[in-house]
Backbone bond lengths (Angstrom), bond angles and torsions (degrees), N, CA, C in turn:
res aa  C-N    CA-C-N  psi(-1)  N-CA   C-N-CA  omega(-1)  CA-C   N-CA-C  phi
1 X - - - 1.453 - - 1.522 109.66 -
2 X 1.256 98.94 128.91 2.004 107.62 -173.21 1.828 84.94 -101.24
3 X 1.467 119.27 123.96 1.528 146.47 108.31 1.474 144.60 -45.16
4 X 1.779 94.53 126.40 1.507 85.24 174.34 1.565 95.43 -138.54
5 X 1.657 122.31 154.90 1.333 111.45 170.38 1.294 84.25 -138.09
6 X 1.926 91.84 156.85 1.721 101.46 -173.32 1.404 90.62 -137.58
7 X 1.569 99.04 137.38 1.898 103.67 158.90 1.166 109.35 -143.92
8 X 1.278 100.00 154.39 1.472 122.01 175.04 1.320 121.55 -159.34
9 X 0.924 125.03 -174.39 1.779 141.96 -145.66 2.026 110.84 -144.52
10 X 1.357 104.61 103.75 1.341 105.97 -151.50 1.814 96.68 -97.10
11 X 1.180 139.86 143.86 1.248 131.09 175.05 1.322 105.90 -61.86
12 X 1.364 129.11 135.49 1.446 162.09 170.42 1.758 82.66 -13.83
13 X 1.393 98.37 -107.68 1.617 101.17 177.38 1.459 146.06 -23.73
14 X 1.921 110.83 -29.35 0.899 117.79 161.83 1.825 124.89 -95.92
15 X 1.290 99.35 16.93 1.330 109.80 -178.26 2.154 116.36 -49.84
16 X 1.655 100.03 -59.43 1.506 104.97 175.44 0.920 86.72 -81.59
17 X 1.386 175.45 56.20 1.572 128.24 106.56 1.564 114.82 -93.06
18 X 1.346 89.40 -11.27 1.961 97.68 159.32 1.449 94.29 -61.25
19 X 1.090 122.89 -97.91 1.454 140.95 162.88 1.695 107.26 28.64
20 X 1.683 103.02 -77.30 1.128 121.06 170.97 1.529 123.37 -54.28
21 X 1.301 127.72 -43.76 1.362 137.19 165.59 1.444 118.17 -64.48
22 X 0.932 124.78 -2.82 1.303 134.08 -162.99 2.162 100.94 -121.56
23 X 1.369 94.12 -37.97 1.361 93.88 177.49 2.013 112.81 -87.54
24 X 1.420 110.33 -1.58 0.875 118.89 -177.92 1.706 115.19 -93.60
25 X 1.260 117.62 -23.57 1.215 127.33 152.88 1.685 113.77 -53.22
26 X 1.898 104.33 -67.39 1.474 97.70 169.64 1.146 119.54 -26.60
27 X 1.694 124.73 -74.54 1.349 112.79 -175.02 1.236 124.17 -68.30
28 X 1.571 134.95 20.38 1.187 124.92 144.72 1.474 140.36 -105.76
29 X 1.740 95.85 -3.54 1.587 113.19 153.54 1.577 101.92 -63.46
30 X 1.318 118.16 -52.87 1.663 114.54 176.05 1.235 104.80 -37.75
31 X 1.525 127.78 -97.02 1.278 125.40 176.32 1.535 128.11 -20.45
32 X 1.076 129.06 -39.44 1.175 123.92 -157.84 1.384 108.29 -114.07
33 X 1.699 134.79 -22.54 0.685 170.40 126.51 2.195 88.54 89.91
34 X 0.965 88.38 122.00 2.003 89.59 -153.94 1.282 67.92 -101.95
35 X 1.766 102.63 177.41 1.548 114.29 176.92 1.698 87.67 -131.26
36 X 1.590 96.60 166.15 1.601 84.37 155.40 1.624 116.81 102.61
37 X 1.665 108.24 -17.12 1.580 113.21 153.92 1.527 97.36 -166.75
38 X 1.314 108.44 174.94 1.119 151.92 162.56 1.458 142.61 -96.13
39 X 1.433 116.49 112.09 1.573 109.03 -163.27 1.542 112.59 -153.28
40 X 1.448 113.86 127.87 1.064 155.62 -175.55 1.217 136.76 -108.60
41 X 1.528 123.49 86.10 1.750 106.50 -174.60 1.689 80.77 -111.15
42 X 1.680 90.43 161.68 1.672 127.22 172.76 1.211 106.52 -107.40
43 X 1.278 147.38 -168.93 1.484 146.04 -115.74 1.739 83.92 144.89
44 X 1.092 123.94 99.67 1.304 129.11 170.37 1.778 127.63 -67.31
45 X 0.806 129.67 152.42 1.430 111.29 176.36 1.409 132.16 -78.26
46 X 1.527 99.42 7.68 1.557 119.49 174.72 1.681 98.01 -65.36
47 X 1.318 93.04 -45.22 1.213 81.93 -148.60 2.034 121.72 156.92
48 X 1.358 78.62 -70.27 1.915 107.70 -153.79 1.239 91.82 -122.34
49 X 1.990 126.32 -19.78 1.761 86.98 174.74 1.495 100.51 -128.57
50 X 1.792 101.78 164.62 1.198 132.10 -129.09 1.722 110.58 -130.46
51 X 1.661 121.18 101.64 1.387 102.58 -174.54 1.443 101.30 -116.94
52 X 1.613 119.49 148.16 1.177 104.62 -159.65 1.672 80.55 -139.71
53 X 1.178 133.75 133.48 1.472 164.36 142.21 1.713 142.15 -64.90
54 X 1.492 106.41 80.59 1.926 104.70 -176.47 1.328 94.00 -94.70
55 X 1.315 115.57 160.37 1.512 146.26 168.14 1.431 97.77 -136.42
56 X 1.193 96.75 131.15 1.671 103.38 -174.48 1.761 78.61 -108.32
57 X 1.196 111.27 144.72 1.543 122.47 177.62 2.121 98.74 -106.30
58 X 0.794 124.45 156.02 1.185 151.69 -179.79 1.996 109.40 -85.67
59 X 1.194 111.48 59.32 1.318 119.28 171.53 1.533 118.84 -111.23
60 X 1.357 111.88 164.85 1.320 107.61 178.53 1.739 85.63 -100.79
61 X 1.587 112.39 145.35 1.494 133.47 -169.44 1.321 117.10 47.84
62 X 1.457 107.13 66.76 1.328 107.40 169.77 1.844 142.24 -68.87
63 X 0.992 137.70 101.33 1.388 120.38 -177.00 1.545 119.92 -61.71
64 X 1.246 105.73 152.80 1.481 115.86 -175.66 1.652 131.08 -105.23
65 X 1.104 128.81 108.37 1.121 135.99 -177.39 1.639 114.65 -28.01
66 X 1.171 112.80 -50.83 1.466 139.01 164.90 1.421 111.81 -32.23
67 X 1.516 103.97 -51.18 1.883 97.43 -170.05 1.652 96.86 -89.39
68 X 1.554 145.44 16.05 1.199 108.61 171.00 1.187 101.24 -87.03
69 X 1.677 111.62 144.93 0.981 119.59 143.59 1.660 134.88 6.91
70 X 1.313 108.75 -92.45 1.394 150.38 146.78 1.740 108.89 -10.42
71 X 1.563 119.68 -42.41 1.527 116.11 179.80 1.376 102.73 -106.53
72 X 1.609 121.01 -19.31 1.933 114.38 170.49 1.142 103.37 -44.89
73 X 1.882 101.59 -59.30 1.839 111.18 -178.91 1.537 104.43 -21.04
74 X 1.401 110.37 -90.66 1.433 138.67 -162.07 1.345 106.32 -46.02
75 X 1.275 132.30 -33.42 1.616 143.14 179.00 1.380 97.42 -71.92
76 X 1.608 133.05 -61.64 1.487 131.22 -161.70 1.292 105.87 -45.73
77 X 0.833 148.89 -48.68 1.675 130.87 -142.53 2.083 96.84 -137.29
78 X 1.534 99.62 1.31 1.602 85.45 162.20 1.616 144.14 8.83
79 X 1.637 80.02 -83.14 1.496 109.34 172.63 1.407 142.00 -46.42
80 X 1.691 91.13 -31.72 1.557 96.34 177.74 1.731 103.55 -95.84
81 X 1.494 105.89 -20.92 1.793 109.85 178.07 1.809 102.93 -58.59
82 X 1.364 107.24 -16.67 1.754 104.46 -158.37 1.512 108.31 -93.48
83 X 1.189 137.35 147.64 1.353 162.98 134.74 1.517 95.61 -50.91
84 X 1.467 119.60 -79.13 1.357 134.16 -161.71 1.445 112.08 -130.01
85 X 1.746 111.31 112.16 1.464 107.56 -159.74 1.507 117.20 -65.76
86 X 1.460 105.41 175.08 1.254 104.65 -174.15 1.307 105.01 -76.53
87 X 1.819 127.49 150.42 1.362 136.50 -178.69 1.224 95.81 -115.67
88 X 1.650 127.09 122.40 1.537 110.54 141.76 1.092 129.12 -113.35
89 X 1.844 107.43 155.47 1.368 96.94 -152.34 1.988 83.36 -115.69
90 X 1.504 120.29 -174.16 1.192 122.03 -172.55 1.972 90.04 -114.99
91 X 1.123 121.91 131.18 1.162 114.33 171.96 1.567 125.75 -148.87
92 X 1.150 130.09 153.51 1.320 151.42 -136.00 1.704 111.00 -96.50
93 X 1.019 141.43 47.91 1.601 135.40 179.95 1.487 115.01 -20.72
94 X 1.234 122.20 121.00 1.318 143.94 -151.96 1.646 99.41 -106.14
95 X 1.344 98.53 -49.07 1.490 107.33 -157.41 1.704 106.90 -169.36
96 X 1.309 120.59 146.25 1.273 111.29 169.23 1.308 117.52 -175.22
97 X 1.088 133.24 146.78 1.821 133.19 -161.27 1.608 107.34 -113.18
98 X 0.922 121.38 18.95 1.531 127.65 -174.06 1.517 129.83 156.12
């Protein structure tokens, strides 16, 4: 299983419409219900920063987080939502229950 975790630091003000863009993906993993990874963002208790978690699972025909719709949105304008850009790092699954 290939990992990735991302964080970043959203400007004060643009914090809920991160929020919102981010929950708008959710409901289109609902809908569409992709196979093929796993994904998880946190909401820090700051506030404004933001860690978000794929597990690519090991299937034959996997779908990609990348082509919904729903996360292009949330990807386009990133940059200007950020205080502190997003970092990703490559990481190693240890353990996991679901």
């Amino acid at each position: 299983m290939k990992a990735v975790v991302v964080q970043y630091r959203t400007k004060p003000e643009r914090s809920d419409e991160n929020q919102e863009l981010i929950e708008a993906v959710f409901r289109e993993i609902e809908e569409r219900q992709p196979v093929g990874f796993s994904y998880r963002v946190f909401r820090l208790e700051d506030g404004v920063s933001f860690v978000h978690t794929v597990i690519e699972h090991d299937v034959e025909h996997p779908d990609s987080l990348g082509d919904l719709p729903a996360f292009q949105a949330f990807t386009k304008d990133i940059a200007d939502r950020c205080e502190v850009a997003p970092v990703a790092s490559g990481a190693k699954v240890v353990g996991t229950n679901g």
